[in-house]
C-alpha positions in Angstrom: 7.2 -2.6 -37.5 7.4 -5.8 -35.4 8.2 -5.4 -32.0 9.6 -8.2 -29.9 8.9 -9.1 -26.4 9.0 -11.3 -23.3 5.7 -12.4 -21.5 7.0 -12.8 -17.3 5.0 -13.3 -14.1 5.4 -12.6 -10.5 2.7 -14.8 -8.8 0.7 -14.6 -11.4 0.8 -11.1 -12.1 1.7 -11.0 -15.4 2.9 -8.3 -18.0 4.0 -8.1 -21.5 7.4 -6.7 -21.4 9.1 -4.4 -24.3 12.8 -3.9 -24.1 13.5 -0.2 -25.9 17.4 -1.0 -25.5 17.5 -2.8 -28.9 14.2 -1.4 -30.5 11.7 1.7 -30.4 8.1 2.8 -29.5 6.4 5.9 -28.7 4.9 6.2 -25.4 2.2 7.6 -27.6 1.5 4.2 -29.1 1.9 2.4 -25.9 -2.1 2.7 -24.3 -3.2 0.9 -27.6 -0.5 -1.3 -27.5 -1.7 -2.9 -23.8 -5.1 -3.3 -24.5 -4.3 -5.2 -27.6 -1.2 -7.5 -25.9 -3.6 -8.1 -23.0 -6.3 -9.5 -24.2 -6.9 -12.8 -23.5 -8.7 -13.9 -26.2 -7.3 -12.0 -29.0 -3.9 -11.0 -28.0 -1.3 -12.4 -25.6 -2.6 -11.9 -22.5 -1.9 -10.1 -19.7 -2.1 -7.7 -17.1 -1.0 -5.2 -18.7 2.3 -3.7 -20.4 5.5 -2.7 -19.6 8.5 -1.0 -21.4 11.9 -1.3 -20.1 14.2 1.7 -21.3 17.5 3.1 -20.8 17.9 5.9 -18.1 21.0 7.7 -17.3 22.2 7.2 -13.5 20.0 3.8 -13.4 20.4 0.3 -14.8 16.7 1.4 -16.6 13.3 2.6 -16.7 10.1 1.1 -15.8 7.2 2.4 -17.6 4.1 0.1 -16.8 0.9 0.8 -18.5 -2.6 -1.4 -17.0 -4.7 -4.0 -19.2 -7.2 -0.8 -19.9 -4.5 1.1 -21.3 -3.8 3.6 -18.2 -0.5 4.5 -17.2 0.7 3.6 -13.6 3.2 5.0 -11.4 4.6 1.6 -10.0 4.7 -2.2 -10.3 5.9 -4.4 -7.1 6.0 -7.5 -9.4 6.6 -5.8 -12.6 10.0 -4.2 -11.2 10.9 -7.8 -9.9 10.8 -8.7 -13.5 12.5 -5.8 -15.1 15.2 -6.1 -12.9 15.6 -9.8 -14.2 14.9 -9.0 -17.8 18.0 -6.4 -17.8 20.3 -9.2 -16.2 19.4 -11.9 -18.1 19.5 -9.6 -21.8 23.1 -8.6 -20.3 21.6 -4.9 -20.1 22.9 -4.7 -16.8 25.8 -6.6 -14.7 25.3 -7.6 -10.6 23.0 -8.5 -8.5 22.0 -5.1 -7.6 20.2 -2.6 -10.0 18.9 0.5 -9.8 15.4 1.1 -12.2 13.8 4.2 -12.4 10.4 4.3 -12.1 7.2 6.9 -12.3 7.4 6.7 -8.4 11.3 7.4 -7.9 14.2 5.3 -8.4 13.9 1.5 -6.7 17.1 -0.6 -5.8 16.2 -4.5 -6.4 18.5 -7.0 -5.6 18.5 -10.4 -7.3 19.2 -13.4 -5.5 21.0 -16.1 -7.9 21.2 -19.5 -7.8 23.8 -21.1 -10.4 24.1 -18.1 -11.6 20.0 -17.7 -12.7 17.5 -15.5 -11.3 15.9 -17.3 -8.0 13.9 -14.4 -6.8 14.5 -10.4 -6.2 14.0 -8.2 -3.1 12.9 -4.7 -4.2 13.2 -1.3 -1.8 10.1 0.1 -2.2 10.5 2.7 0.0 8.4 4.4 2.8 4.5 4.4 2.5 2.4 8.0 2.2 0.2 7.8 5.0 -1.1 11.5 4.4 -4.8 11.4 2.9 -3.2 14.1 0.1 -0.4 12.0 -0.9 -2.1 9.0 -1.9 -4.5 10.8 -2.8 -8.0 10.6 -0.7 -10.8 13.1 0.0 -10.0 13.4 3.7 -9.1 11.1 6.7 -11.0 7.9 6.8 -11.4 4.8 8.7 -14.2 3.6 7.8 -16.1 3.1 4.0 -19.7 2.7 2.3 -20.0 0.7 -1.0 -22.7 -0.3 -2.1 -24.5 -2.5 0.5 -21.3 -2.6 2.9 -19.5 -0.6 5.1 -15.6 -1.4 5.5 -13.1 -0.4 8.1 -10.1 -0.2 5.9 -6.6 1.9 6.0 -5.6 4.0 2.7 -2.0 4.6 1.9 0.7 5.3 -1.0 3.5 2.4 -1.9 4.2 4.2 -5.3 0.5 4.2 -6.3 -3.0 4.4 -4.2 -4.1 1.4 -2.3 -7.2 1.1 -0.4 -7.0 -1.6 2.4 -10.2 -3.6 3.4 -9.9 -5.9 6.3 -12.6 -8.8 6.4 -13.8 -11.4 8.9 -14.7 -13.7 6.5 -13.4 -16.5 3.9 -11.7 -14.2 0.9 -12.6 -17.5 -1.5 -16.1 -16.7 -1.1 -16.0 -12.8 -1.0 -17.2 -11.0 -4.1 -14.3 -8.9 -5.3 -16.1 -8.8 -8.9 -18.8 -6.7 -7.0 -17.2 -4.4 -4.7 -13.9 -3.7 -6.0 -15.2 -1.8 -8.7 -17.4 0.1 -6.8 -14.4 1.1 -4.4 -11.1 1.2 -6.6 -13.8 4.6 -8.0 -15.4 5.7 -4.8 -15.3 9.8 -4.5 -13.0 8.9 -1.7 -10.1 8.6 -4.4 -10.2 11.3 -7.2 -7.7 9.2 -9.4 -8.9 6.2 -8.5 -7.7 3.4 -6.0 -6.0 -0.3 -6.1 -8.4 -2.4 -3.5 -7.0 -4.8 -1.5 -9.3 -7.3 0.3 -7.1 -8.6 3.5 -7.3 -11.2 6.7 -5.1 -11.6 8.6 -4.6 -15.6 9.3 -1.6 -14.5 12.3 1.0 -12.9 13.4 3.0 -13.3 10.5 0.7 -13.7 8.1 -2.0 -11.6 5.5 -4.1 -13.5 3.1 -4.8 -11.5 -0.1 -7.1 -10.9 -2.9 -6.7 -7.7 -4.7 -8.5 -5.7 -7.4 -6.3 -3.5 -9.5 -6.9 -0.3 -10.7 -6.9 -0.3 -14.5 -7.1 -4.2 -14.2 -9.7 -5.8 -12.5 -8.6 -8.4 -10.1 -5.4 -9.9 -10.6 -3.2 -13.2 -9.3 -1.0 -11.1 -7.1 0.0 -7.0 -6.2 3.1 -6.7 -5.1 2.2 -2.9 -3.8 -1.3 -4.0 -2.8 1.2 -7.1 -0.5 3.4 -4.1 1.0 0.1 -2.0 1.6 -1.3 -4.7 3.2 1.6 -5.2 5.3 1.9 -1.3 6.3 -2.4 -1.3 7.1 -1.9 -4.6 8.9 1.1 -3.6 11.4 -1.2 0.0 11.7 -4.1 -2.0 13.1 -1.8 -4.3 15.4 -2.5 -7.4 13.1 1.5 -7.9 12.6 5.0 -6.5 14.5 6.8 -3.9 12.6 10.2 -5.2 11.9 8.9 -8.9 11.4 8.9 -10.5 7.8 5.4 -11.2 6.8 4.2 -13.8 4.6 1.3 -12.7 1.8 -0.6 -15.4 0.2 -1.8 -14.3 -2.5 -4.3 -16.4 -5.1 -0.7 -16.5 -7.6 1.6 -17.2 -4.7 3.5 -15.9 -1.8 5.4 -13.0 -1.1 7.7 -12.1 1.3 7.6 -8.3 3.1 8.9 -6.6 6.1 8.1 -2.7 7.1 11.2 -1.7 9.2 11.8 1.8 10.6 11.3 3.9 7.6 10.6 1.1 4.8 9.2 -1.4 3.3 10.9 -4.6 1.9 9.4 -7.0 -0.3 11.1 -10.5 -1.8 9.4 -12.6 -4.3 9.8 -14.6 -7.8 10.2 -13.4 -11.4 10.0 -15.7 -14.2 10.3 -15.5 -17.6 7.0 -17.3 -19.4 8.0 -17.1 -23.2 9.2 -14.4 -26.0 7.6 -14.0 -28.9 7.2 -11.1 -31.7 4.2 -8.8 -31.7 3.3 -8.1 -35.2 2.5 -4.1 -35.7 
């Protein structure tokens, strides 16, 4: 059975995206399934893969799976994307839709221009902070990988995030090396997304991150709100103040008011196609 789908980014961070409105699969098929759309060389390529399905009380469900075939709990720029798949397949009407997702219901609103998608601002909610909820081994502030130690700040937006704050040029910095080593560090028994942050002012967090499941990736819209959360922690940003993310795929826009986080960015479609099964 041929299934059909939509290829979409969100700075970069791209997904292969199966609509099970129209059409079936098992979630039992859907590990093998991203590891063979993902590939870069033999399939599609991507990030990984995400199903969109119905859900009653929601506009849909999210279920995102990684490039290795993992399942994760939540997607910052994947739910940007659902949200503009089900408006422009007509799956749902408005602006403002409510997706269900492995971490809770998230309301997104789109923002249209001539009546097409422009970008989407996604409630993600308020971060876990506890060392149990996201999860860690303990309180820490401070962590040894390999050759390094790294004063970072670990947190929940949906999924674990581990933040790493350097002093030095990210271009240069060798994500291949230590992300790895962290994202499984005994610190975080189901693993961690890494997120390599400086901060360049006020207002703004430069970005490179190293997903779990992934490997690095263009852009994390989680990893962008973690960064945001870890950043205002340490003093390097005001709470309440948008802050702007560069990431190596883009820019996104977030803000950490009293009891959440906010984070606006672009989601756009690349191409559909038909994945022969």
């Amino acid at each position: 059975m041929s299934l059909r789908f939509t290829k979409m980014e969100g700075c970069g961070n791209d997904y292969v995206y199966v609509e099970l409105f129209t059409q079936s699969l098992t979630l039992a098929a859907a590990p093998a399934l991203a590891r063979a759309v993902s590939d870069r060389h033999f399939g599609i390529g991507a990030d990984g893969l995400i199903l969109v399905a119905p859900e009653p009380g929601s506009d849909g469900r999210m279920v995102m799976f990684n490039r290795d075939g993992s399942r994760g709990r939540m997607c910052g720029n994947g739910i940007r994307c659902v949200a503009r798949l089900l408006h422009d397949r007509g799956f749902a009407s408005g602006p403002r839709l409510r997706i269900a997702t492995d971490a809770g219901a998230k309301e997104v609103e789109l923002h249209l221009e001539s009546g097409q998608v422009a970008a989407a601002t996604v409630d993600m909610g308020a971060p876990e902070l506890a060392p149990e909820r996201v999860p860690m081994m303990g309180p820490a502030t401070v962590l040894e990988a390999l050759d390094q130690r790294f004063a970072m700040t670990a947190l929940s937006m949906g999924n674990p995030h581990c933040v790493v704050f350097l002093d030095q040029d990210l271009d240069g910095f060798a994500v291949a090396r230590y992300g790895p080593a962290i994202e499984r560090h005994a610190l975080f028994p189901e693993g961690t997304n890494v997120e390599f942050v400086t901060a360049v002012g006020p207002r703004v967090l430069r970005q490179r991150t190293w997903e779990r499941g992934a490997g690095e990736t263009l852009a994390c819209g989680t990893g962008a709100c973690a960064a945001t959360v870890a950043a205002t922690l340490r003093g390097l940003v005001e709470r309440g103040v948008e802050v702007a993310v560069e990431l190596r795929g883009g820019t996104l826009r977030t803000r950490w008011d009293a009891d959440r986080v906010w984070m606006t960015g672009p989601a756009r479609t690349v191409f559909d196609g038909v994945w022969p099964d």
